[in-house]
PDB file of N, CA, C, O and CB in Angstrom:
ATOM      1  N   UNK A   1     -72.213  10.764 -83.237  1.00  0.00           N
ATOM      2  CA  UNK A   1     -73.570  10.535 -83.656  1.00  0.00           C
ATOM      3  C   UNK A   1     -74.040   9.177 -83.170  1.00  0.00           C
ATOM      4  O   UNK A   1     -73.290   8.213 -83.321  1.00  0.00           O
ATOM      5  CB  UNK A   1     -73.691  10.640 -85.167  1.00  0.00           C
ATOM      6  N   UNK A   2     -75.228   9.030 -82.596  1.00  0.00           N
ATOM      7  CA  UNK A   2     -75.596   7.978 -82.415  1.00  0.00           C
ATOM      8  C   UNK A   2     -75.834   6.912 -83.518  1.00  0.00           C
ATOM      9  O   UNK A   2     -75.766   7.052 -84.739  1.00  0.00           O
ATOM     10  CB  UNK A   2     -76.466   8.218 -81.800  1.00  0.00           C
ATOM     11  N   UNK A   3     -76.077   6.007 -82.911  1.00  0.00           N
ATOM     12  CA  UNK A   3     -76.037   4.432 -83.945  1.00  0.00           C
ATOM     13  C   UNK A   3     -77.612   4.973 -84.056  1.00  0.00           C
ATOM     14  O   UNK A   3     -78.215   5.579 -83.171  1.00  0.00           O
ATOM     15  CB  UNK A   3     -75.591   2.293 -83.039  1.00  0.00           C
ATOM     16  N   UNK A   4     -78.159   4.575 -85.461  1.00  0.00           N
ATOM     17  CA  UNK A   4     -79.679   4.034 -85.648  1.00  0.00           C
ATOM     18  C   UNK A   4     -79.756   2.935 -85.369  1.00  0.00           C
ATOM     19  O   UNK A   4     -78.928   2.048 -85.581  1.00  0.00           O
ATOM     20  CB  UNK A   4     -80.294   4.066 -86.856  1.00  0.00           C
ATOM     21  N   UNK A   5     -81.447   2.825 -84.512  1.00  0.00           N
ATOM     22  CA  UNK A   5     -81.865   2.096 -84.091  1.00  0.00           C
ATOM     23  C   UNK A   5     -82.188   0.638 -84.314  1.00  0.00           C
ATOM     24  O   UNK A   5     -82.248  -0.325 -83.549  1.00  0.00           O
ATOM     25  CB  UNK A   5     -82.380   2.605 -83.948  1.00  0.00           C
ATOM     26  N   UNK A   6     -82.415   0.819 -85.881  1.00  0.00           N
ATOM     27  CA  UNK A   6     -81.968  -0.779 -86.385  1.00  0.00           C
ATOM     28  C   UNK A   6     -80.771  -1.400 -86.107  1.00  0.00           C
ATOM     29  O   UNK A   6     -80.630  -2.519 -85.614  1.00  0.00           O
ATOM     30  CB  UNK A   6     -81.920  -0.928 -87.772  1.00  0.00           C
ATOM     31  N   UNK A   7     -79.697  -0.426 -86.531  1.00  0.00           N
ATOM     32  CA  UNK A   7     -78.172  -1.090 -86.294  1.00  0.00           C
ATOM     33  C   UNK A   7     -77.666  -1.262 -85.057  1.00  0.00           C
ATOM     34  O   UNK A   7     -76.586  -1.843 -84.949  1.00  0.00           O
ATOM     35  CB  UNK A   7     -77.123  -0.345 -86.872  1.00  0.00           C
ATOM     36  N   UNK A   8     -78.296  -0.828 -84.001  1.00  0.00           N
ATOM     37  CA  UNK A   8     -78.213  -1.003 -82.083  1.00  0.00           C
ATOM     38  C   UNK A   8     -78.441  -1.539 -82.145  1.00  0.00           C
ATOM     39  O   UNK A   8     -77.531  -2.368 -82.106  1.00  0.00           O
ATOM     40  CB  UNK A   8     -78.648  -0.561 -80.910  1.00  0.00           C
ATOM     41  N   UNK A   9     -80.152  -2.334 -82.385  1.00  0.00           N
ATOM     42  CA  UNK A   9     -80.486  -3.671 -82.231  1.00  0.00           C
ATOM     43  C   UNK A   9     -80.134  -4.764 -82.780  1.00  0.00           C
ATOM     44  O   UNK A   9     -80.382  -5.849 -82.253  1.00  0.00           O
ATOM     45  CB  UNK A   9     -81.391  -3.764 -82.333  1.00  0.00           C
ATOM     46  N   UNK A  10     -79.518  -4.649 -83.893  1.00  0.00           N
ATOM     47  CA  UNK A  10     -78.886  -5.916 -84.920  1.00  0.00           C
ATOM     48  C   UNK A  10     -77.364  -5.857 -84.516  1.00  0.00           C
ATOM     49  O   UNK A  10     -76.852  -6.973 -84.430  1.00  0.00           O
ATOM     50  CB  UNK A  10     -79.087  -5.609 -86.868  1.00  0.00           C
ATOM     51  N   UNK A  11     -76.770  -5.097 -84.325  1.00  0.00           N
ATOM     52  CA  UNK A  11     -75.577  -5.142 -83.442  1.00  0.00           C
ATOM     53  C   UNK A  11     -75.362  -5.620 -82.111  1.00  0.00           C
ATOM     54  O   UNK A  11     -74.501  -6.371 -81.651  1.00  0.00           O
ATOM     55  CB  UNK A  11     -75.227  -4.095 -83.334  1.00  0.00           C
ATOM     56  N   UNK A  12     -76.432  -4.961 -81.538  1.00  0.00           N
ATOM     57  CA  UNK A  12     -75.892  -6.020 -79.790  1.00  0.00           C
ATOM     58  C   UNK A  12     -76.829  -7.427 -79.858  1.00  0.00           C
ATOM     59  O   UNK A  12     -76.639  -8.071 -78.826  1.00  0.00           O
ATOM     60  CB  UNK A  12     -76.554  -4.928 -77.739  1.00  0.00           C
ATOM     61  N   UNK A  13     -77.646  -7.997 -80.635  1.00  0.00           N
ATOM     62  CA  UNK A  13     -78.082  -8.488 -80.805  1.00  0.00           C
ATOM     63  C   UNK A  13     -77.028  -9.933 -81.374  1.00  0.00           C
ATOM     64  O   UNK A  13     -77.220 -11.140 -81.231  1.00  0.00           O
ATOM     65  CB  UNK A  13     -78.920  -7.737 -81.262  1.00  0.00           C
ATOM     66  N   UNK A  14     -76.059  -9.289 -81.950  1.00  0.00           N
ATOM     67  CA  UNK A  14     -75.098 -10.308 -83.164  1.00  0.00           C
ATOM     68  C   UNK A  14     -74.468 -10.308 -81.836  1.00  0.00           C
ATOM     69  O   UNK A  14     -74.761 -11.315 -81.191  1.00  0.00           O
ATOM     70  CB  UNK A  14     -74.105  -9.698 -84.945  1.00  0.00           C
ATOM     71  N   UNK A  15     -73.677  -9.468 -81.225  1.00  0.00           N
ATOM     72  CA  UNK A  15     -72.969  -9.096 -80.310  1.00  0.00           C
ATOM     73  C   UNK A  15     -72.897 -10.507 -79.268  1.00  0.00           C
ATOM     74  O   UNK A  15     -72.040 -11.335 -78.963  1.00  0.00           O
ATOM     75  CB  UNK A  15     -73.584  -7.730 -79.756  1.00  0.00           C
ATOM     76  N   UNK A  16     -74.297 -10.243 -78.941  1.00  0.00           N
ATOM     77  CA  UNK A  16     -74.920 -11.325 -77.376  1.00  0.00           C
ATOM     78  C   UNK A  16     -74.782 -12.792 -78.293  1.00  0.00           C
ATOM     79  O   UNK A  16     -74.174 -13.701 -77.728  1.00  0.00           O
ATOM     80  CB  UNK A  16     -77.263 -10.940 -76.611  1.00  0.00           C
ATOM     81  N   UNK A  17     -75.298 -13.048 -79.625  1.00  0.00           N
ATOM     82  CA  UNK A  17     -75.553 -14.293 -79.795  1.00  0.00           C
ATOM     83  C   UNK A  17     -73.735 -15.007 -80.408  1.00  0.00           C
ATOM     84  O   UNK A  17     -73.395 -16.170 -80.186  1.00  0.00           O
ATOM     85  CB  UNK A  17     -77.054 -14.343 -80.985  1.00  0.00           C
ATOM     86  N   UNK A  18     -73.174 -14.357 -80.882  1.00  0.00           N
ATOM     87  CA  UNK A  18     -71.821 -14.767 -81.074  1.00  0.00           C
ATOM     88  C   UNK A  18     -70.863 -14.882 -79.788  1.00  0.00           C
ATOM     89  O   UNK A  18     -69.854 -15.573 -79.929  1.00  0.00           O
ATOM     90  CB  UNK A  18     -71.250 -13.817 -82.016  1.00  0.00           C
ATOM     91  N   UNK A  19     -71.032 -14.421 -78.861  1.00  0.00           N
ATOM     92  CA  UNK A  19     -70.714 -15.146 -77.482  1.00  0.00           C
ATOM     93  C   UNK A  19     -71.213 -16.422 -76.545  1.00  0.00           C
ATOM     94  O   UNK A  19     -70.577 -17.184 -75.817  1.00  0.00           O
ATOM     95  CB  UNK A  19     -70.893 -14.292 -76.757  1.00  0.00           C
ATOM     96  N   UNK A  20     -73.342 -16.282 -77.040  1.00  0.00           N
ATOM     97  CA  UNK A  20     -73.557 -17.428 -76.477  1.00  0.00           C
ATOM     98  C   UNK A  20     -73.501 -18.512 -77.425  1.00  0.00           C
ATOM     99  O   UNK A  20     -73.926 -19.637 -77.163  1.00  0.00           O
ATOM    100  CB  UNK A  20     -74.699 -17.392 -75.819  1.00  0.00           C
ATOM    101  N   UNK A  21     -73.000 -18.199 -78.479  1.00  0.00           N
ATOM    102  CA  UNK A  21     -72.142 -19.466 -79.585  1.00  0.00           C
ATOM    103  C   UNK A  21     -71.163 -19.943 -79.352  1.00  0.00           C
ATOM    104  O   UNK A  21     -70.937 -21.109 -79.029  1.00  0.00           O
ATOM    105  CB  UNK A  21     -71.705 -19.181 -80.824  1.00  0.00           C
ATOM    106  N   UNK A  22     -70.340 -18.935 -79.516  1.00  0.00           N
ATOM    107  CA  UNK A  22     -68.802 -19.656 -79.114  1.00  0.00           C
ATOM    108  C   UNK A  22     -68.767 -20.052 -77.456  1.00  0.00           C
ATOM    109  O   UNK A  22     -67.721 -20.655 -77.215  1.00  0.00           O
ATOM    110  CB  UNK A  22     -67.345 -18.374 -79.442  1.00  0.00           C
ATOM    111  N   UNK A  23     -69.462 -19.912 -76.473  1.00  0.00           N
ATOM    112  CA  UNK A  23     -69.604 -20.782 -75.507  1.00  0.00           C
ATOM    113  C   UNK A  23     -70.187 -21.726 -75.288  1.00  0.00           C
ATOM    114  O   UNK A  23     -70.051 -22.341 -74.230  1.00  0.00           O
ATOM    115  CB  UNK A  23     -69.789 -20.456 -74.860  1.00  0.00           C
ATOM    116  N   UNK A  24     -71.113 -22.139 -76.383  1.00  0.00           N
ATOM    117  CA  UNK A  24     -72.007 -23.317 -76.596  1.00  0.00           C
ATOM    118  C   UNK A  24     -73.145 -23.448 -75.609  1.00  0.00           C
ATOM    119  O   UNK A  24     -73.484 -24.552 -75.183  1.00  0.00           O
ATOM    120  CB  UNK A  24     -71.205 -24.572 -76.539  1.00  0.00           C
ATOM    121  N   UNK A  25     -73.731 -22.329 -75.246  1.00  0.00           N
ATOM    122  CA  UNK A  25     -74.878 -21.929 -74.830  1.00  0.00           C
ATOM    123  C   UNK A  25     -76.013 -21.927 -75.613  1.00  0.00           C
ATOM    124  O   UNK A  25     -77.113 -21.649 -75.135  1.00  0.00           O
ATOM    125  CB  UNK A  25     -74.734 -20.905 -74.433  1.00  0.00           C
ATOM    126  N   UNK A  26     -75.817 -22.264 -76.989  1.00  0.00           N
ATOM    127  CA  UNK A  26     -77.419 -21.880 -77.351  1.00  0.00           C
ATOM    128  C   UNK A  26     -78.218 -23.230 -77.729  1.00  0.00           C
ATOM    129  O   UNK A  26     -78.136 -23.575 -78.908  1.00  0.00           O
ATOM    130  CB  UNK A  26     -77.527 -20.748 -78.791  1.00  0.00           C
ATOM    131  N   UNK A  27     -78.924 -23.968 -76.922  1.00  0.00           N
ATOM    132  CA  UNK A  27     -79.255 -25.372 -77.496  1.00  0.00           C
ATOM    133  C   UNK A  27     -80.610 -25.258 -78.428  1.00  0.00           C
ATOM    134  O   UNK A  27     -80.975 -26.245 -79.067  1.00  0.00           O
ATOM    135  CB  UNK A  27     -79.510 -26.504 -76.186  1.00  0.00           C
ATOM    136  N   UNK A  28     -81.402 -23.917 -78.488  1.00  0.00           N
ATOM    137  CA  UNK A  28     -82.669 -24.012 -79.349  1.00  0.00           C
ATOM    138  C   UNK A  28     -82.664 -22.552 -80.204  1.00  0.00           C
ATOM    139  O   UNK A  28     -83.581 -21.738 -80.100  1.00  0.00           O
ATOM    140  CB  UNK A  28     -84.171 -24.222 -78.298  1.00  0.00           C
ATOM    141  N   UNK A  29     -81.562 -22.369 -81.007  1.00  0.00           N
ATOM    142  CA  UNK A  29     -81.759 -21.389 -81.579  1.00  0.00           C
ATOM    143  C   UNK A  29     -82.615 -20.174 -82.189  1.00  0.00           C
ATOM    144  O   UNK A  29     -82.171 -19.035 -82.340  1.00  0.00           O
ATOM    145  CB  UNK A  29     -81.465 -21.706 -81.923  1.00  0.00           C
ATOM    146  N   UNK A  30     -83.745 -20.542 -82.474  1.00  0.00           N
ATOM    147  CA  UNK A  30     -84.618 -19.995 -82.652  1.00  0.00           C
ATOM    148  C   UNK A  30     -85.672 -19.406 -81.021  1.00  0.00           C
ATOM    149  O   UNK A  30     -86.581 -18.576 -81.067  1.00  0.00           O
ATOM    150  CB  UNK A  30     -85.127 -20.941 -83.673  1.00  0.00           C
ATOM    151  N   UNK A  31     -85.351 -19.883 -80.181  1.00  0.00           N
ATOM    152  CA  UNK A  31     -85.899 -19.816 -78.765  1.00  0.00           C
ATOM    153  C   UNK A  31     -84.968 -18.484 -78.225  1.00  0.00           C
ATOM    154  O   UNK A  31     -85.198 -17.502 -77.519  1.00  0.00           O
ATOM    155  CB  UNK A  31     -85.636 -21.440 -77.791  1.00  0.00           C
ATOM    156  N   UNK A  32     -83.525 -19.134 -79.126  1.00  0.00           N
ATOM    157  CA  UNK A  32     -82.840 -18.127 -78.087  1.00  0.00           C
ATOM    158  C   UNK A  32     -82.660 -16.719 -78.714  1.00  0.00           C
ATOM    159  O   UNK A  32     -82.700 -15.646 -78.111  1.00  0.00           O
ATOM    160  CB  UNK A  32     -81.329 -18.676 -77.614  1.00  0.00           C
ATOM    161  N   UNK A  33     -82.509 -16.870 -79.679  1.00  0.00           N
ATOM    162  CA  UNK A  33     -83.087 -15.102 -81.027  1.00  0.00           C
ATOM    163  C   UNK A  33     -84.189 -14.355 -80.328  1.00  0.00           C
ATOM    164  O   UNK A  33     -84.211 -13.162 -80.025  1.00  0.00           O
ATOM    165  CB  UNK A  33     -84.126 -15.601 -83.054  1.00  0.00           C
ATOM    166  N   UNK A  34     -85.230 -15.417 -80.099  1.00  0.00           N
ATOM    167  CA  UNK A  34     -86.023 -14.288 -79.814  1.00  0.00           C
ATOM    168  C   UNK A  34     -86.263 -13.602 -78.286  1.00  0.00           C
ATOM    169  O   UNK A  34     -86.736 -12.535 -77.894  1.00  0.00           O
ATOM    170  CB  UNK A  34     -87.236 -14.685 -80.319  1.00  0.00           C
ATOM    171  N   UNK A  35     -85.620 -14.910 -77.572  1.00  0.00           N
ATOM    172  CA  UNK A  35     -85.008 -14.055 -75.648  1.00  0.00           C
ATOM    173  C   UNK A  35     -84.175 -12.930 -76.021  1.00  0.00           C
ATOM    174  O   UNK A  35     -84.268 -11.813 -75.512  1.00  0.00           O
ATOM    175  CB  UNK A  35     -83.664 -15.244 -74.340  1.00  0.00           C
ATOM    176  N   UNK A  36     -83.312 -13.283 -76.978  1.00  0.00           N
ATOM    177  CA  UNK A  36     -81.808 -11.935 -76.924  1.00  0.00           C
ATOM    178  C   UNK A  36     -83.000 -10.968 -77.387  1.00  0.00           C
ATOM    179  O   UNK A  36     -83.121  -9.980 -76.663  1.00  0.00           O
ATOM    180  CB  UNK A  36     -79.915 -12.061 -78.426  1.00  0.00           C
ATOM    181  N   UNK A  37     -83.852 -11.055 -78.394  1.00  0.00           N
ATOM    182  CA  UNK A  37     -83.742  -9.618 -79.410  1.00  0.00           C
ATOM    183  C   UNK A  37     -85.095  -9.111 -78.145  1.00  0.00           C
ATOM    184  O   UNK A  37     -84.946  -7.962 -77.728  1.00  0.00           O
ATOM    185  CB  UNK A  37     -84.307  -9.794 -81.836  1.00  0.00           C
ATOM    186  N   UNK A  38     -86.172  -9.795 -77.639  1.00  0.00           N
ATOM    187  CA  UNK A  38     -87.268  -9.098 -76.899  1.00  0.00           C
ATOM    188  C   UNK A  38     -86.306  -8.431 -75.824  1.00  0.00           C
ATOM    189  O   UNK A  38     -86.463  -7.219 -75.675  1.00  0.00           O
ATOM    190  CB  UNK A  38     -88.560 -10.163 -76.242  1.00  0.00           C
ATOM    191  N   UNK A  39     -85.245  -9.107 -74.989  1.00  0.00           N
ATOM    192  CA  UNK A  39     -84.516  -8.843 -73.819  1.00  0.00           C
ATOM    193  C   UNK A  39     -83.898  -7.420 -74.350  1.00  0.00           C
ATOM    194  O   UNK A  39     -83.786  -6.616 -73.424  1.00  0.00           O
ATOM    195  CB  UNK A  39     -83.383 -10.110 -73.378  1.00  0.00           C
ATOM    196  N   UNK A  40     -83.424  -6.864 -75.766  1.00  0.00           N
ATOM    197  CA  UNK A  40     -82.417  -6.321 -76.250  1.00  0.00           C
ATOM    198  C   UNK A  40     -84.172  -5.286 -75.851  1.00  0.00           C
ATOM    199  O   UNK A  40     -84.297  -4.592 -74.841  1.00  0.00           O
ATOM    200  CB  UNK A  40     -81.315  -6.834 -77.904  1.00  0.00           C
ATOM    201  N   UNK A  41     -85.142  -5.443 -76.787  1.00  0.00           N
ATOM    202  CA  UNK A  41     -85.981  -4.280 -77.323  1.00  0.00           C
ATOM    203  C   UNK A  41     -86.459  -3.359 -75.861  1.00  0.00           C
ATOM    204  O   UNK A  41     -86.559  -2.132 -75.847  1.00  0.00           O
ATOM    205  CB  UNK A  41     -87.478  -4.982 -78.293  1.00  0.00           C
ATOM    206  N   UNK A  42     -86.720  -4.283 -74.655  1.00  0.00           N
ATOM    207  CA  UNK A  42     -87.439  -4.033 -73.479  1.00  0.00           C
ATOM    208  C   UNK A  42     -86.462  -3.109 -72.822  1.00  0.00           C
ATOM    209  O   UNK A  42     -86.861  -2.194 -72.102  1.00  0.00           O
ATOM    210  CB  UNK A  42     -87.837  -5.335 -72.637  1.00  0.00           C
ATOM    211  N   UNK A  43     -84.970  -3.362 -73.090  1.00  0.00           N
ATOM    212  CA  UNK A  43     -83.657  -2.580 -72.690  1.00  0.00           C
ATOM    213  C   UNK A  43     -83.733  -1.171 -73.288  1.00  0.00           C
ATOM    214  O   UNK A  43     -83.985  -0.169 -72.618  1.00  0.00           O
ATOM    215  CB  UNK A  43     -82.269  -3.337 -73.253  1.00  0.00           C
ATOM    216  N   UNK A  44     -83.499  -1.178 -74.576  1.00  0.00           N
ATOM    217  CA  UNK A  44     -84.280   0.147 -75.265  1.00  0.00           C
ATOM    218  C   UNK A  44     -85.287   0.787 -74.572  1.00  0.00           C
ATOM    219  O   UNK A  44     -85.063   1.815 -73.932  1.00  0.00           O
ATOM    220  CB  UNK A  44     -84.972  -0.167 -76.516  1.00  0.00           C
ATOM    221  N   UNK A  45     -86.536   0.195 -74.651  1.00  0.00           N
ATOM    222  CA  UNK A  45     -87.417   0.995 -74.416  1.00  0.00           C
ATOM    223  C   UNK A  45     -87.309   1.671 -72.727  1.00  0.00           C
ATOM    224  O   UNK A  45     -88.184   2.415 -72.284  1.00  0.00           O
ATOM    225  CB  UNK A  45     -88.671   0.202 -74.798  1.00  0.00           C
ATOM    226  N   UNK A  46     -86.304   1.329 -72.072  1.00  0.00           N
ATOM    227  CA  UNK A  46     -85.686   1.416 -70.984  1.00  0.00           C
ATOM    228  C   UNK A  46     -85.747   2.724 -71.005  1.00  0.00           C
ATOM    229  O   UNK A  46     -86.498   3.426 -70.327  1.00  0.00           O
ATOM    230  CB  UNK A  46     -84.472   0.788 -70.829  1.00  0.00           C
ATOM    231  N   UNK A  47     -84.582   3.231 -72.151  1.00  0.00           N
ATOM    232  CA  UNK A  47     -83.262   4.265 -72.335  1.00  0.00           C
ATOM    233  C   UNK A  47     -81.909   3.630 -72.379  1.00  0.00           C
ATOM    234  O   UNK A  47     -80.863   4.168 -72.018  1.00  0.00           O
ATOM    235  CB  UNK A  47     -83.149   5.307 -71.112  1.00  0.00           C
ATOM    236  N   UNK A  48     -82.071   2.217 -72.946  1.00  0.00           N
ATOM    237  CA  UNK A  48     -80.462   2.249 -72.752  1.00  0.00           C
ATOM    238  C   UNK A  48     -79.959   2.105 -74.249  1.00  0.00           C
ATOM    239  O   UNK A  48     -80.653   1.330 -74.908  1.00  0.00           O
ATOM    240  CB  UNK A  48     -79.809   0.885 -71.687  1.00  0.00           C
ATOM    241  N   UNK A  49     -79.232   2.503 -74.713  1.00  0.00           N
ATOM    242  CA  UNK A  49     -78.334   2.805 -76.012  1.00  0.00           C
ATOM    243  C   UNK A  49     -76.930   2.661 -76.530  1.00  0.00           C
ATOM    244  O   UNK A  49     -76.438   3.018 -77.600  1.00  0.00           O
ATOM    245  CB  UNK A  49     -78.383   3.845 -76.148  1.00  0.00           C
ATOM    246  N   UNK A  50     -76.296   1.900 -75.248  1.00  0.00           N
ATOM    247  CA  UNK A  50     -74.977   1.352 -75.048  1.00  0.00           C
ATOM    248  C   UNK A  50     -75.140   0.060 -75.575  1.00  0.00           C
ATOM    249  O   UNK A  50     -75.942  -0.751 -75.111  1.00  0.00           O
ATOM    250  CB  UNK A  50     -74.459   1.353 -73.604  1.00  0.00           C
ATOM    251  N   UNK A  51     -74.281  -0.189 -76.688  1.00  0.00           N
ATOM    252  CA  UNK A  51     -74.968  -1.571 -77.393  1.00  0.00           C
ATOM    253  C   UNK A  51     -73.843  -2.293 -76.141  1.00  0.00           C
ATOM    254  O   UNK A  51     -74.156  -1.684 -75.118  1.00  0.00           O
ATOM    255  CB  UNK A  51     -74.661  -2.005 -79.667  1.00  0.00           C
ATOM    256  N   UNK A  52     -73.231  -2.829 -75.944  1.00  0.00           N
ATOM    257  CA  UNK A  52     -72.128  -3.606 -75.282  1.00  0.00           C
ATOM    258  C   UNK A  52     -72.775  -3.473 -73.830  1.00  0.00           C
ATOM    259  O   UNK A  52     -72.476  -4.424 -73.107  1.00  0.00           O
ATOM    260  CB  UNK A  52     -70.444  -2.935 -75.484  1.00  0.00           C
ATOM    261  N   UNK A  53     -73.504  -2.614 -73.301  1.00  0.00           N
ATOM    262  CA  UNK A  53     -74.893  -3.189 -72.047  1.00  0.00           C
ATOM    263  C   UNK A  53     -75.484  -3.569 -72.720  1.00  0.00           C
ATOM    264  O   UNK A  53     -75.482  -4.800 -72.699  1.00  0.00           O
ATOM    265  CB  UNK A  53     -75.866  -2.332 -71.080  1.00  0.00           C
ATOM    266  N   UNK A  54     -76.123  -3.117 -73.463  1.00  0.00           N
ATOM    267  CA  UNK A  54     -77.377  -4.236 -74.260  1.00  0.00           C
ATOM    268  C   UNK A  54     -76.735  -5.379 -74.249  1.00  0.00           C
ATOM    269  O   UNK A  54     -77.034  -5.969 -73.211  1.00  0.00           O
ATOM    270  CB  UNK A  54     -77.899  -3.964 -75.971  1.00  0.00           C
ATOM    271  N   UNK A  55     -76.023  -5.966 -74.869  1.00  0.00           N
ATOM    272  CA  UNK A  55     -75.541  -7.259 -75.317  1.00  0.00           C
ATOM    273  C   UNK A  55     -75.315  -7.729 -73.900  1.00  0.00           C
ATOM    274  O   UNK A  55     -75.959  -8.686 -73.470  1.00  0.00           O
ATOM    275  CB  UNK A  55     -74.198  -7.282 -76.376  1.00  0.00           C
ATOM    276  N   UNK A  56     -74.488  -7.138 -73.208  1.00  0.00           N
ATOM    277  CA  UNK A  56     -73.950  -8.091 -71.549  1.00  0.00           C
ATOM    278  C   UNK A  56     -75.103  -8.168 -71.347  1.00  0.00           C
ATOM    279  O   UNK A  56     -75.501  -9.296 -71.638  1.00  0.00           O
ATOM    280  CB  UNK A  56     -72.982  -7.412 -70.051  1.00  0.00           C
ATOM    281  N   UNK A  57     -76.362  -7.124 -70.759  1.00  0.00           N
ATOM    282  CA  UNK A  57     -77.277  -8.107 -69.719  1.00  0.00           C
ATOM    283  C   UNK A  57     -78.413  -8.909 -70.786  1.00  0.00           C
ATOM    284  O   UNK A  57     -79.439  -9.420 -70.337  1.00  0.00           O
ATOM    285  CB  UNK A  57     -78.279  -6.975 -68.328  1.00  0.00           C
ATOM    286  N   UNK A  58     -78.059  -8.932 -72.261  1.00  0.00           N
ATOM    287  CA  UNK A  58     -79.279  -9.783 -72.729  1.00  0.00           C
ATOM    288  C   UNK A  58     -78.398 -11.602 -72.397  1.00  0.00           C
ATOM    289  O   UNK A  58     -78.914 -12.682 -72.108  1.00  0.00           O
ATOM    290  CB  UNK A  58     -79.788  -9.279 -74.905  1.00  0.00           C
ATOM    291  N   UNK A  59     -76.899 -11.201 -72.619  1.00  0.00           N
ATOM    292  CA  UNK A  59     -76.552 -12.313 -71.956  1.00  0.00           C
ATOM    293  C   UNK A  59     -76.350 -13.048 -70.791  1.00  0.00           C
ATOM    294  O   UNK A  59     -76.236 -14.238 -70.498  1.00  0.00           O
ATOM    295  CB  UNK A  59     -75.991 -12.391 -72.193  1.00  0.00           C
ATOM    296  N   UNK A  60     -76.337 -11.699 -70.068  1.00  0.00           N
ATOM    297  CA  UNK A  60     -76.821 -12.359 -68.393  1.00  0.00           C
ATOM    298  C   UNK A  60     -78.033 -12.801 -68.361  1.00  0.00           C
ATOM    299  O   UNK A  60     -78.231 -13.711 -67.556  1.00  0.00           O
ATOM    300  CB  UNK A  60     -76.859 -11.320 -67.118  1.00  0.00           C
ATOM    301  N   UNK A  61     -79.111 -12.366 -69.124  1.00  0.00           N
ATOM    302  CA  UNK A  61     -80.428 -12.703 -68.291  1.00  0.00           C
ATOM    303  C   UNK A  61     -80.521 -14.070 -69.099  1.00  0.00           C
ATOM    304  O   UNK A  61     -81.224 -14.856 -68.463  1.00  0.00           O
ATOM    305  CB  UNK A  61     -81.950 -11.491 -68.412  1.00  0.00           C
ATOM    306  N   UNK A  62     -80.003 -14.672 -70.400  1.00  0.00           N
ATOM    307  CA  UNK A  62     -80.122 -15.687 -71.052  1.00  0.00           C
ATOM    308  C   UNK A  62     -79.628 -16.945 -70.236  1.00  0.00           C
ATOM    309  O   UNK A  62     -80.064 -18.096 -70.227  1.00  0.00           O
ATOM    310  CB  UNK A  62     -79.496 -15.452 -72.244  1.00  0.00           C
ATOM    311  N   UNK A  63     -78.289 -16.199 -69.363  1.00  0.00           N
ATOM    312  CA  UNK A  63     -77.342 -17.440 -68.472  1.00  0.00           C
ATOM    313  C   UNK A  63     -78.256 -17.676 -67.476  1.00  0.00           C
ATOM    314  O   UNK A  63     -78.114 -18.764 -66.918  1.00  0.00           O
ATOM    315  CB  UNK A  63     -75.712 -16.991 -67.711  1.00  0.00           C
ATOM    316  N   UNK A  64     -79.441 -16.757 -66.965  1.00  0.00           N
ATOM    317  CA  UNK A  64     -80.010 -16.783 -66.110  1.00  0.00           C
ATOM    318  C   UNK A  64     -81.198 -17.840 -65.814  1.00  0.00           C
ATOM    319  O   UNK A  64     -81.468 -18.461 -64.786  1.00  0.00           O
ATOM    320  CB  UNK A  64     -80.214 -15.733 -66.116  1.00  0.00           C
ATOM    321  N   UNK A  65     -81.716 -17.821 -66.891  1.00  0.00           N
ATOM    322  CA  UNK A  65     -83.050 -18.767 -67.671  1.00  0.00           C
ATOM    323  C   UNK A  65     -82.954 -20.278 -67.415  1.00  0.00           C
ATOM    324  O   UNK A  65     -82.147 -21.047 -67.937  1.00  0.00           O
ATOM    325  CB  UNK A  65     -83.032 -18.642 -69.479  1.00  0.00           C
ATOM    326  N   UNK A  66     -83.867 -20.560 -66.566  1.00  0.00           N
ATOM    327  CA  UNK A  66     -83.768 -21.798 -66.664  1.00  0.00           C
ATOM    328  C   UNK A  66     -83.993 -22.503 -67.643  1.00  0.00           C
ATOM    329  O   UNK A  66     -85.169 -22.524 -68.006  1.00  0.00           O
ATOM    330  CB  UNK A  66     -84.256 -22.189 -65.987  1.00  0.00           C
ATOM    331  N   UNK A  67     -83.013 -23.317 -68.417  1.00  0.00           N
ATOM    332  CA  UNK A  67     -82.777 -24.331 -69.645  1.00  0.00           C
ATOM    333  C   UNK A  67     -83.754 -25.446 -68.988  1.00  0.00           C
ATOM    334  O   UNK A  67     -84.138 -25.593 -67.828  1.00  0.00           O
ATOM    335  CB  UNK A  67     -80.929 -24.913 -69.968  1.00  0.00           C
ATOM    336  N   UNK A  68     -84.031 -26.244 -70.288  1.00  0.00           N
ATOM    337  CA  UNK A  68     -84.730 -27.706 -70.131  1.00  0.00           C
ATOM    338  C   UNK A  68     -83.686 -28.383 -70.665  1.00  0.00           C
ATOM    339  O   UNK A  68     -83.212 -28.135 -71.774  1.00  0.00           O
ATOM    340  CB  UNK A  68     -86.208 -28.047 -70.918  1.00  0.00           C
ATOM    341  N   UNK A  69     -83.205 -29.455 -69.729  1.00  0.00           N
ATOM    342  CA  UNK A  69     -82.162 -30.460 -70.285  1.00  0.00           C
ATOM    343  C   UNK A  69     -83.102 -31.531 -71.064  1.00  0.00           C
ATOM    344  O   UNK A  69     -84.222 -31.723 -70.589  1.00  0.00           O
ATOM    345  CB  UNK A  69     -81.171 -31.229 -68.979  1.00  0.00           C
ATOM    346  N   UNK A  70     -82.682 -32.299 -72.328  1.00  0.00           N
ATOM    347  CA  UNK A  70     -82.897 -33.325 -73.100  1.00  0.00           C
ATOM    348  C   UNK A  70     -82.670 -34.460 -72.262  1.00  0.00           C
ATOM    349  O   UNK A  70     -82.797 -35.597 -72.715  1.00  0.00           O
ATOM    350  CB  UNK A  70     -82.129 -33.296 -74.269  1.00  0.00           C
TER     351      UNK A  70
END
């Protein structure tokens, strides 16, 4: 049975941001919630439903982003 759609998105969502944590990627937290979860929703509305793709390319496209250094 498939996952509901809340729990896809709050799952690869936890998924992507507990990796770009423990790599110490996330310098504006609230900036970066809402790249993962729009990056996660636009994936969906795709067709994609594989939370573990969801999560890899919301974290590729996050590594991708050009950061503003302090």
């Amino acid at each position: 049975m498939a996952e509901p759609l809340p729990a896809l998105v709050e799952n690869s969502l936890e998924v992507a941001w507990e990796y770009l944590d423990r790599s110490g990627e996330i310098a504006d937290p609230y900036k970066t919630a809402e790249f993962l979860l729009k990056n996660i929703q636009t994936q969906i509305l795709k067709g994609e439903t594989r939370k573990l793709m969801l999560s890899n390319r919301a974290i590729e496209a996050h590594q991708r982003r050009p950061h503003l250094v302090a």
